[in-house]
MARDRENDO-613510 format. One line per 10 residues: their letters; for each residue x, y, z of N, C-alpha, C. Coordinates in steps of 0.02 Angstrom, whole numbers. Each point is the difference from the previous one (the first is absolute). Layout:
A	X Y Z X Y Z X Y Z  ...
REM end
This chain:
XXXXXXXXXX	-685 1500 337 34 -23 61 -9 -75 12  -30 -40 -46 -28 -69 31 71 -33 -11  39 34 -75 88 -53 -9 9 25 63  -12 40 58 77 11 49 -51 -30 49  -64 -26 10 -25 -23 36 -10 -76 -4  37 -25 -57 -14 -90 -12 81 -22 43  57 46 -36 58 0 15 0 2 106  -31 44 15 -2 -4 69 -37 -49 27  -68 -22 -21 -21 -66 32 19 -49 -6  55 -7 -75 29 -82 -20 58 -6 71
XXXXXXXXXX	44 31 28 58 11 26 -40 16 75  -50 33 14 -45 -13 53 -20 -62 25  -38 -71 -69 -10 -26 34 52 -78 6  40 36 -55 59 -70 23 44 4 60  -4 81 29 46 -6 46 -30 -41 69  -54 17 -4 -61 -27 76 -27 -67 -21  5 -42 -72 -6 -67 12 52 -28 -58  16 -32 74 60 -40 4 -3 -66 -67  -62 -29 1 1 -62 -30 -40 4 -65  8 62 -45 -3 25 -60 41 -39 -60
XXXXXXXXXX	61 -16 22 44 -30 -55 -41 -96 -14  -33 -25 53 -20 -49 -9 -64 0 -64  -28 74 11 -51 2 -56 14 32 -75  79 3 8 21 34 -80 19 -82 -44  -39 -7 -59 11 -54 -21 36 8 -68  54 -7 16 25 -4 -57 10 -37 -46  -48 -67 16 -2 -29 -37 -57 7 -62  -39 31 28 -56 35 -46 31 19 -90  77 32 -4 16 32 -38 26 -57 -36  57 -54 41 14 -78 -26 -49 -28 -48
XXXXXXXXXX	-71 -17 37 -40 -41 -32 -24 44 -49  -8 43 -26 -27 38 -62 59 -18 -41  73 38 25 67 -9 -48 -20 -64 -21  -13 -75 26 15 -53 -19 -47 -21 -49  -64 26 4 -53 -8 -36 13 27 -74  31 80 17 18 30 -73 41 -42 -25  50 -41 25 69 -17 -37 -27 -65 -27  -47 -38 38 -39 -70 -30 -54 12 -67  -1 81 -2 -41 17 -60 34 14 -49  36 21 -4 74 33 -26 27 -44 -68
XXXXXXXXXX	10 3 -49 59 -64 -41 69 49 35  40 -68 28 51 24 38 51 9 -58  -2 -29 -55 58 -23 -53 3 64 -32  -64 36 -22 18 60 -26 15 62 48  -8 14 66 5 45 53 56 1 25  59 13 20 57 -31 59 -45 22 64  25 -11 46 -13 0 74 -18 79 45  66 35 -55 -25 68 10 -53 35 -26  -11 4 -68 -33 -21 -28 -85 7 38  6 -42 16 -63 -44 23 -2 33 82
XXXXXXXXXX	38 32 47 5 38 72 -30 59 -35  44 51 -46 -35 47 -3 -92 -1 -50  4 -48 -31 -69 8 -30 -44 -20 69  -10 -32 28 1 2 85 -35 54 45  70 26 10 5 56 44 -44 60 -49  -10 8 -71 -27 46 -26 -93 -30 4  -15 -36 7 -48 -36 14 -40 26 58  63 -23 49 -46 32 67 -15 78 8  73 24 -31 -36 70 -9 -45 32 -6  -25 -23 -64 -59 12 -49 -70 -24 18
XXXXXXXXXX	11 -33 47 -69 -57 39 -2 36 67  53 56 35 -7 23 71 -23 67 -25  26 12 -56 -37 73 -5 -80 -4 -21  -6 -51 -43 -84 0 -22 -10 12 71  9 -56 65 -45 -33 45 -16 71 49  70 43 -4 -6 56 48 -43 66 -50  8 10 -75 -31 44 -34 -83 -25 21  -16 -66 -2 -79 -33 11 0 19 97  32 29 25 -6 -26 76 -44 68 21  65 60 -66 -13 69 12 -61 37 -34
XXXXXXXXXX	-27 -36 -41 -64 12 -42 -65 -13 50  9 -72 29 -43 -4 72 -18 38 39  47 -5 32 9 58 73 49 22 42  25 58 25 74 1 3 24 -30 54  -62 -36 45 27 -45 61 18 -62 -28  -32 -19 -63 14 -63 -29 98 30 9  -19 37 -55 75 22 -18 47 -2 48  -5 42 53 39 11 51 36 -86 29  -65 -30 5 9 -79 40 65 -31 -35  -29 -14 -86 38 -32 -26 64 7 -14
XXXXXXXXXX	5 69 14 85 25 -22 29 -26 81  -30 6 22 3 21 63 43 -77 34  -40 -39 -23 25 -79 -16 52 -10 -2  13 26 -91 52 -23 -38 63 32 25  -11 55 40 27 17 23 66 -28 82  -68 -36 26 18 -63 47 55 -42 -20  -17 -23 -43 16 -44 -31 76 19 -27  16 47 -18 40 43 -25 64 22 55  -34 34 9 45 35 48 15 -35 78  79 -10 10 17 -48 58 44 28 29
XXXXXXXXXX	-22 71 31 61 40 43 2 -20 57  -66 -20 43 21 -53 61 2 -71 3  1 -24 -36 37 -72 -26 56 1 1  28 38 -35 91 15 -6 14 37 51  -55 55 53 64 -6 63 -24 -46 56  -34 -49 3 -7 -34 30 61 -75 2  3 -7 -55 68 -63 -41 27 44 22  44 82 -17 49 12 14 -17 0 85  -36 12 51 9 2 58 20 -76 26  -11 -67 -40 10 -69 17 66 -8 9
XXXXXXXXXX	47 24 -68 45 9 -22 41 29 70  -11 60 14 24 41 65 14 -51 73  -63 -29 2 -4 -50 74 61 -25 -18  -11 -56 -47 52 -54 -13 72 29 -14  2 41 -40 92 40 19 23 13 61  -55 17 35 20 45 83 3 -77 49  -62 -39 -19 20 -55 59 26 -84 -15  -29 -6 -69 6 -73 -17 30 1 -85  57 27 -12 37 -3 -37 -11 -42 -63  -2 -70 40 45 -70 -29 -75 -38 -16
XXXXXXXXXX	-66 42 10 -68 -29 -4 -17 30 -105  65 53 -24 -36 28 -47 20 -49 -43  -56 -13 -71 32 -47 -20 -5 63 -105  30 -24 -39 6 10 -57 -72 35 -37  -38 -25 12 -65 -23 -12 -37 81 29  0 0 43 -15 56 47 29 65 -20  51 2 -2 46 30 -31 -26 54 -74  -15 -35 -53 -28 -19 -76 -75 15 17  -28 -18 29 -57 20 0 -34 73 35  61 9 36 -9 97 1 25 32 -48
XXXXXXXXXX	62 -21 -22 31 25 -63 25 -37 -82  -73 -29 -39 24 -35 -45 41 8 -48  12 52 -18 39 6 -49 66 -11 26  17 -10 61 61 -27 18 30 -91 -28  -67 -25 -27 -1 -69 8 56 -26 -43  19 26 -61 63 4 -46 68 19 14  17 13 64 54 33 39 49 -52 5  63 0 -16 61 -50 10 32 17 78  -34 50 22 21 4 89 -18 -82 29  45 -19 39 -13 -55 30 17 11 91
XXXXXXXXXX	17 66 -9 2 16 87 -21 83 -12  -31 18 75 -19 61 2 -31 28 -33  -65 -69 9 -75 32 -43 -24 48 25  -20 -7 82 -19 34 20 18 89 -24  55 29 7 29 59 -18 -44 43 -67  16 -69 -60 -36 6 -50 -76 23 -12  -26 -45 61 -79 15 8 3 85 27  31 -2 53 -12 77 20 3 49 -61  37 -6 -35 24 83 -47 -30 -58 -69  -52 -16 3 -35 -28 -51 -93 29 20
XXXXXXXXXX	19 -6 64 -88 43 27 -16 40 -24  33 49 -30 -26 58 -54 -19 6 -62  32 -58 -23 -32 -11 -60 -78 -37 11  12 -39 39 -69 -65 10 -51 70 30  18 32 34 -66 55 19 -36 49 -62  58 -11 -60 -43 22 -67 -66 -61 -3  23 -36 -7 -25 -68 -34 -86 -17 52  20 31 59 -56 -8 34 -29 56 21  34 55 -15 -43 53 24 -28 72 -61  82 16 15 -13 67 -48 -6 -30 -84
XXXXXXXXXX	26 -26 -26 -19 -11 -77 -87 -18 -19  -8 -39 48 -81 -18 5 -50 66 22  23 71 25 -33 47 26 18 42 -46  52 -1 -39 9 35 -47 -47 0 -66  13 -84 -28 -56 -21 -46 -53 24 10  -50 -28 63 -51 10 26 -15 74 -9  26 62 1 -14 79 -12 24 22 -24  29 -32 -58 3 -7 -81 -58 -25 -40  4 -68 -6 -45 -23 -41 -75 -42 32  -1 -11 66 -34 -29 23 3 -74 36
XXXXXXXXXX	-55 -24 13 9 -79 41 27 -44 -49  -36 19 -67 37 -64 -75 77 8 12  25 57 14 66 3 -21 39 -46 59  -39 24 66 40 -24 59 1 -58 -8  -48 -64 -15 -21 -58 -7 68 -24 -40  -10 32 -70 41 -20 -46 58 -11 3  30 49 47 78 6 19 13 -60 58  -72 -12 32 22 -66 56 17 -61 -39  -34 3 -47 -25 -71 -51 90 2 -23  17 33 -52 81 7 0 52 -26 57
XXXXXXXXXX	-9 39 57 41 -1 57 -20 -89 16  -58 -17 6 0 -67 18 32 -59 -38  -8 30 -76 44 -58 -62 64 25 21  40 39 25 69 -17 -14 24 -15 62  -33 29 71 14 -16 69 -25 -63 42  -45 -22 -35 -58 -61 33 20 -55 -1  9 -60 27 13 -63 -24 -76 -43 -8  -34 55 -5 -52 -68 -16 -27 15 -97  31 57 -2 8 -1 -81 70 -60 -28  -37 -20 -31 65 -49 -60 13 23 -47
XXXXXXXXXX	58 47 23 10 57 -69 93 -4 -3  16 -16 -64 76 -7 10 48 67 17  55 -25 -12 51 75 46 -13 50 -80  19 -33 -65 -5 36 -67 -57 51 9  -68 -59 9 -46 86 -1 -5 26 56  7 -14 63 25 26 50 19 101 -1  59 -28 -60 43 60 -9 -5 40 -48  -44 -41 -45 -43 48 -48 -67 60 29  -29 -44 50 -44 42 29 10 65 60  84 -43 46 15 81 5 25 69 -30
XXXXXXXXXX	-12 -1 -86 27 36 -35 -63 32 11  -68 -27 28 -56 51 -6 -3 29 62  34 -45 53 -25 44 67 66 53 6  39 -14 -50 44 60 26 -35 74 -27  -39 0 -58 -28 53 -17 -38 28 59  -65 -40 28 -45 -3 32 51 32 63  62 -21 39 8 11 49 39 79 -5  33 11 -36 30 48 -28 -11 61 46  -42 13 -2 -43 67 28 12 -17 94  -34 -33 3 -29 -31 65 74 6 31
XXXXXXXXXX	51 -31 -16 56 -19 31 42 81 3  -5 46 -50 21 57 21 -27 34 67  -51 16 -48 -57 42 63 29 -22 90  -10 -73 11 7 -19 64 87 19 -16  38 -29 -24 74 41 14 13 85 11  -35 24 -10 -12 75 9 -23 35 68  -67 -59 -7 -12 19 57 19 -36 61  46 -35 18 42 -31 45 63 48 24  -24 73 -75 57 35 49 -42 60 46  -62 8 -21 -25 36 47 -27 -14 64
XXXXXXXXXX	-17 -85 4 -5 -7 60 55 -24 57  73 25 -17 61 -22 24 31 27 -6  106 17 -6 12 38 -16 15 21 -91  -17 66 -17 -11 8 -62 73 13 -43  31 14 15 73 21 -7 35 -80 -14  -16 -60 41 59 -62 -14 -54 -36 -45  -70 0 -4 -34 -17 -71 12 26 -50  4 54 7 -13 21 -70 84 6 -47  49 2 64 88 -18 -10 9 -73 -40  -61 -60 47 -7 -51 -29 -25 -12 -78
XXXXXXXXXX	-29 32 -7 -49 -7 -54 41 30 -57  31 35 2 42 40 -39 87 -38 -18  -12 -54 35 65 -54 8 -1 -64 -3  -68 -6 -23 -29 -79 -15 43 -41 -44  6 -59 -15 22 -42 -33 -16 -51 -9  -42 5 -58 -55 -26 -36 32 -66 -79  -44 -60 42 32 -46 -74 -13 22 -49  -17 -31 -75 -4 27 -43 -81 -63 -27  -15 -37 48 -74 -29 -8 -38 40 21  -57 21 -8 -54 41 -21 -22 -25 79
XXXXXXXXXX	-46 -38 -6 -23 -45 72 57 8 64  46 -3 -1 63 -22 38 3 85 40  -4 50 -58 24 65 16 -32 13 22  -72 -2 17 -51 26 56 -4 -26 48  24 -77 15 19 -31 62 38 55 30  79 11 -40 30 7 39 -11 88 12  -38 16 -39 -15 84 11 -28 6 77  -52 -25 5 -41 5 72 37 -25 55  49 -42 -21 26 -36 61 68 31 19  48 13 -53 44 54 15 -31 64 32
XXXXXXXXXX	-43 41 -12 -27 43 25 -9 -12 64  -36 -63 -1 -16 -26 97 56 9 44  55 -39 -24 79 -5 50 -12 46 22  -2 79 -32 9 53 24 -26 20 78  -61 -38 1 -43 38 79 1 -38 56  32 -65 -27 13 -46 65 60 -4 34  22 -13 53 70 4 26 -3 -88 -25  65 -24 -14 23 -78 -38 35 1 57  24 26 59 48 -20 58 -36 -21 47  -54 -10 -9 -50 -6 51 -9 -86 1
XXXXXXXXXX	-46 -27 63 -36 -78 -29 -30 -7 -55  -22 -50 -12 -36 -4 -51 -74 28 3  -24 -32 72 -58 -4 30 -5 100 -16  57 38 26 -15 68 20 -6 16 -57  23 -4 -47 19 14 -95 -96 -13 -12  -28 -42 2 -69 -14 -7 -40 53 22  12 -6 71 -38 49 22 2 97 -40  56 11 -12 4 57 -16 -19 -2 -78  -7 -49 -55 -33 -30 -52 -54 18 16  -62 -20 34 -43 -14 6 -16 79 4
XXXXXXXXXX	23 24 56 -29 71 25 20 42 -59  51 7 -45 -2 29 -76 -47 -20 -35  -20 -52 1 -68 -29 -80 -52 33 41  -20 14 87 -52 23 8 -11 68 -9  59 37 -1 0 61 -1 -1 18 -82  30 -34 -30 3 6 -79 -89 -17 -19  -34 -35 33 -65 7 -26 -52 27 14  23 36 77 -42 48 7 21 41 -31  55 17 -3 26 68 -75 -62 -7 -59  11 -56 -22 -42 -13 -71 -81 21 14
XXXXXXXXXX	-32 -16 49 -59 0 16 -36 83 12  76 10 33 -11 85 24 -6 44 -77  24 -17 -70 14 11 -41 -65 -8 -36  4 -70 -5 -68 -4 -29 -66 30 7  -6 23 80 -39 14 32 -28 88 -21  65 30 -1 0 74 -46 -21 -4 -60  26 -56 -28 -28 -13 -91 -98 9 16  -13 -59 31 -68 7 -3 -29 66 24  8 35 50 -36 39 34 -6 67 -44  83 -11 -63 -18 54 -47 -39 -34 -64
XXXX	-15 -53 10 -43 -30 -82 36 -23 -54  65 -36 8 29 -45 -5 -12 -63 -24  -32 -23 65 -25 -73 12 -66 -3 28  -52 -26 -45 -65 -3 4 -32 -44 73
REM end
């Protein structure tokens, strides 16, 4: 029970302090990347290359640190996942931006700027929309709640804190601007998170029809229309699925709100789920 008990205190204690995101450093993961790549002969490696030998790095260095944490003691253990977990997982981060997002649609419009925008939803940042970002951001929230919630809780009771870590380390090279990583490998590396998300992005489409109505999800889901990019098609899997539970006739501001109250209900679904896994021996 301690996986369904790290999962409840990480999301416990980000929701009650507020000023958590000031202590996630992501630059921590920068200055190592930069160190590896200054060690690196760049001439024989390309760029990708050189991300995933990287990202397989930290892997292999989070599992020693947590296999050494769990040989200790299992409070060691518990702490450290427990961490990386922090660190990891940003379900009230993202509804907090999305609640910023809400003010400013409902009262100060003309205060949102591009920037703001992109940084609740990056993968928008490549978008040739030049009006009616906002819109975009809304029926883009479903995907970004993989990215911060369920894919990282998925990993996490799958493979553990290495995995969750690992998948941030990814998510940060292709979403981050403080990585200097070009658009080429960019798009090489979402050929890995589409694997990685694959799962994650169903599951929550599935279950978006049980906590709503089940009949125009699952009508949806069955009527998708899906590009033919790998990456692209799970965007639009989760997010077509989403249209489904929100009214689009509504404000924008109201469209949010009923967003919001689906991702909460979609994760207490997951939790309630998980929660049966463990209690039958499942999840340790």
């Amino acid at each position: 029970m301690s996986t369904i008990a790290i999962i409840i205190f990480a999301l416990i204690i980000e929701y009650f302090f507020d000023d958590l995101k000031e202590y996630r450093k992501d630059s921590l993961l920068l200055k190592g990347f930069n160190y590896f790549e200054n060690k690196i002969d760049k001439e024989k490696y390309s760029k990708n290359s050189i991300c995933i030998l990287y990202t397989l790095i930290v892997l292999i260095l989070s599992m020693a640190v947590i296999s050494i944490a769990d040989y200790l003691s299992h409070i060691i253990y518990f702490t450290v996942s427990l961490l990386i977990m922090l660190f990891c997982l940003r379900t009230n981060q993202f509804n907090r931006d999305i609640e910023e997002l809400k003010i400013k649609l409902e009262f100060n419009k003309e205060s949102i700027d591009k920037s703001d925008l992109f940084l609740l939803c990056p993968n928008l940042k490549q978008t040739r929309a030049k009006s009616n970002l906002s819109v975009l951001v809304i029926k883009n929230l479903f995907f970004n709640s993989i990215r911060n919630t369920f894919a990282i809780i998925f990993l996490f009771l799958l493979l553990g804190a290495p995995a969750a870590l690992t998948y941030k380390l990814l998510d940060l090279m292709i979403y981050s601007d403080i990585f200097k990583i070009n658009a080429q490998t960019k798009n090489s590396l979402k050929k890995y998170i589409y694997f990685i998300d694959f799962i994650p992005v169903r599951l929550t489409s599935y279950c978006l029809s049980i906590v709503s109505n089940y009949d125009r999800v699952i009508d949806r889901i069955n009527n998708l229309e899906l590009s033919n990019n790998p990456y692209l098609s799970n965007v639009e899997y989760v997010n077509q699925t989403g249209e489904s539970v929100f009214d689009a006739s509504r404000s924008e501001s109201d469209q949010i709100i009923q967003i919001q109250n689906i991702l909460a209900r979609t994760l207490i679904a997951w939790l309630s789920v998980i929660f049966l896994l463990g209690i039958t021996g499942v999840f340790i």
